[in-house]
Every structure is written in C-alpha cells, then in structure tokens.
C-alpha positions as CSV (number, residue, x, y, z in Angstrom):
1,X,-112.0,-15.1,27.3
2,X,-112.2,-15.7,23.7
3,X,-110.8,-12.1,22.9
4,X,-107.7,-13.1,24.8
5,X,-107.0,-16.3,23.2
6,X,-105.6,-14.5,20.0
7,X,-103.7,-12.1,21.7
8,X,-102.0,-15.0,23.7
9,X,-101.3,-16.4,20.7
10,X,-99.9,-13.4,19.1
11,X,-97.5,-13.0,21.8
12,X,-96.8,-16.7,21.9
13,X,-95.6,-15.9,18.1
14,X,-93.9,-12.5,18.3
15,X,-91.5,-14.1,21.2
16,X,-90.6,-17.2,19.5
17,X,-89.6,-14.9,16.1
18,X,-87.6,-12.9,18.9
19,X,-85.8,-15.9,20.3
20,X,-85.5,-17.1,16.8
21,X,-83.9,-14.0,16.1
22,X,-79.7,-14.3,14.8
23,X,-77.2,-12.7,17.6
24,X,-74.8,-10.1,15.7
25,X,-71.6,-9.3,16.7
26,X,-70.3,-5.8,17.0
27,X,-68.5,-5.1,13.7
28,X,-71.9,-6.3,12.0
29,X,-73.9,-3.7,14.0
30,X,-71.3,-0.6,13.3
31,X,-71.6,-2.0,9.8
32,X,-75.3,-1.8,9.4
33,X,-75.6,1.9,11.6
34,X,-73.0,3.1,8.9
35,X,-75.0,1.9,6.1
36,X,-78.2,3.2,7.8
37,X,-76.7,6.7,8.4
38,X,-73.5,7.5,6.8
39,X,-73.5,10.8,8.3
40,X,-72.2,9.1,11.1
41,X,-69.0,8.0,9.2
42,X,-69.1,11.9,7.8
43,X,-69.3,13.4,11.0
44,X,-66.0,11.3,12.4
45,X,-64.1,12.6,9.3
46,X,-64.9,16.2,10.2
47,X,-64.0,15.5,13.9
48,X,-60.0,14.3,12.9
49,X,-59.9,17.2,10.3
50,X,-60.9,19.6,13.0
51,X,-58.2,17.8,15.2
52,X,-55.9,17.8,12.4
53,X,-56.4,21.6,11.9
54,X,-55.5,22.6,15.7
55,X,-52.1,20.2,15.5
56,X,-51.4,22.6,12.4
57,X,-52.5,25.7,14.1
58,X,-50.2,24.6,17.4
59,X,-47.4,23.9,14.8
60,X,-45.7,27.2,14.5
61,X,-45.5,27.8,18.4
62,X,-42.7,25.4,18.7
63,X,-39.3,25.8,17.8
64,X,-38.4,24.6,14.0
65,X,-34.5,22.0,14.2
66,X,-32.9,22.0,10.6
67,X,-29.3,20.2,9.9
68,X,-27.2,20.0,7.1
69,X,-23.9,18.1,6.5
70,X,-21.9,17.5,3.2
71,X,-18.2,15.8,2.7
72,X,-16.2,16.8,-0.1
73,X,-13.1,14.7,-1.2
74,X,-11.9,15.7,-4.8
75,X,-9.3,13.6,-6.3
76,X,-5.9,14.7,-6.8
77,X,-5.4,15.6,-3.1
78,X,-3.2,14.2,-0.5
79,X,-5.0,13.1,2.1
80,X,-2.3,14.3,4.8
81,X,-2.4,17.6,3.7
82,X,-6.6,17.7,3.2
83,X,-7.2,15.6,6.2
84,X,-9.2,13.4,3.7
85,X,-11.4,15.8,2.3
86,X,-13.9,18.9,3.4
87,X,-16.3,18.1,6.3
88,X,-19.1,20.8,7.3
89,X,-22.0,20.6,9.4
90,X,-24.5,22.7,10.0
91,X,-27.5,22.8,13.1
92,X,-29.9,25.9,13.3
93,X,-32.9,26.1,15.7
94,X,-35.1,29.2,14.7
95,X,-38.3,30.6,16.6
96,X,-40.4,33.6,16.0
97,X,-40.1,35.1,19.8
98,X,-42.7,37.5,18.6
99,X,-46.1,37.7,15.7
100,X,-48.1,40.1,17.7
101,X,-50.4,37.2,18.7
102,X,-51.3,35.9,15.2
103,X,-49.8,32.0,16.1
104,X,-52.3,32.1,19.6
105,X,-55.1,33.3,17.7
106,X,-55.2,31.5,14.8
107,X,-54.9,28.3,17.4
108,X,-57.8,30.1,19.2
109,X,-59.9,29.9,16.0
110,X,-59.3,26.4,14.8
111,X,-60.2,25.0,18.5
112,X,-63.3,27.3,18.0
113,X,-64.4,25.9,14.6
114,X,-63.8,22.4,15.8
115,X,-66.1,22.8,18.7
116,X,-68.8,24.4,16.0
117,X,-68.6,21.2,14.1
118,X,-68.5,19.2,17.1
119,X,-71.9,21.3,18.2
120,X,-73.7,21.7,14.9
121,X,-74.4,18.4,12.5
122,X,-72.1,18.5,9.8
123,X,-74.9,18.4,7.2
124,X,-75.7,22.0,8.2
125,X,-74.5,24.8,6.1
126,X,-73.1,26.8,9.3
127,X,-70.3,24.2,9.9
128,X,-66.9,26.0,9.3
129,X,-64.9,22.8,8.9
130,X,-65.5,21.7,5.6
131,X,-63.4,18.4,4.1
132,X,-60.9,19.0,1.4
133,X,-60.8,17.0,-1.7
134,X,-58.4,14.7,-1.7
135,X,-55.4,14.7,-4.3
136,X,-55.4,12.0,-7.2
C-alpha cells in the first residue's frame, strides 16, 4: 500500500502537466515537423519537379499554335489606292506526326523516375530526380 501511494501520485502529476499542456493549431504542428525533419519539405520539392518533368515530357505530343500579324502604312501613300496601308497575318499549326517513338518514351521514362523518387527517400543516392539550382 505504501509502494502505491507514489505511483498514484506520479500519475496524479504526469496528467495535470498533460491537461496543463498548450493546444496547437495545425500550421504550428506542420511548422514544428518541418523544422524537426526538413526532408519532409525536400521530399515535396522532388515530388512537383518529378510532376513538372512529365508535363514537359507530355509537352511535345501536342500540336504547337504560332501567329504573326504586322500592318504597314508608310507615308506618302494614298490611302484609296493602298487601302490604308499593308495588312498580313499569319497562323501555323505544326505537329511531328512521326519520331519513331522518342516523344512516348521519353514520357515513359520521366513517369518512371518520378515513381523512383516517389519509392526511394530522396536522401538516397539512387534517386534519379535530382533538383536543379536555381538561377540568380
């Protein structure tokens, strides 16, 4: 009976420091796992560059819209005879119909090496994705 008296009291102790204990809110909580592990912030980084890389990789499969347009009016003409000036336009839609498969595997690959890095922790060595500096 003795023996349990300071146990009691050690829970009574350890649950009023729990009750006692400040209520975070989530943006505190993210904050302190990021300071705690900022691999965590690393790893998201590699997860949009590996998304990033397939939306470049799906890039060439679609059709490519250019347009150009210039107006021209030089001086000393009459505008009933040069209908105001020189007026072209210009609208070309170009697509490679055929690359021997290079577009649908290079696709293939960066869907690969994002699901590597998605696999793998990005701390390892074997992680194909790796971040590029960015430009000053």
């Amino acid at each position: 009976m003795v023996a349990a008296l300071p146990v009691a009291l050690l829970l009574t102790l350890s649950l009023r420091d729990a009750h006692a204990a400040k209520a975070i809110t989530l943006d505190e909580a993210v904050g302190r796992a990021l300071q705690v592990a900022p691999s965590l912030e690393s790893a998201a980084a590699l997860s949009d560059l590996g998304v990033a890389r397939i939306e470049e990789a799906r890039a060439p499969l679609f059709p490519s819209v250019s347009s150009n347009g210039e107006y021209f009016q030089p001086s000393g003409y009459d505008k009933t005879i040069s209908n105001g000036g020189l007026t072209q336009a210009q609208l070309a839609l170009t697509y490679t119909a055929f690359d021997g498969g290079r577009r649908s595997a290079q696709l293939r690959a960066a869907r690969y090496k994002r699901k590597l890095c998605l696999i793998r922790p990005p701390h390892t060595s074997t992680c194909c994705v790796k971040a590029r500096p960015k430009p000053n």
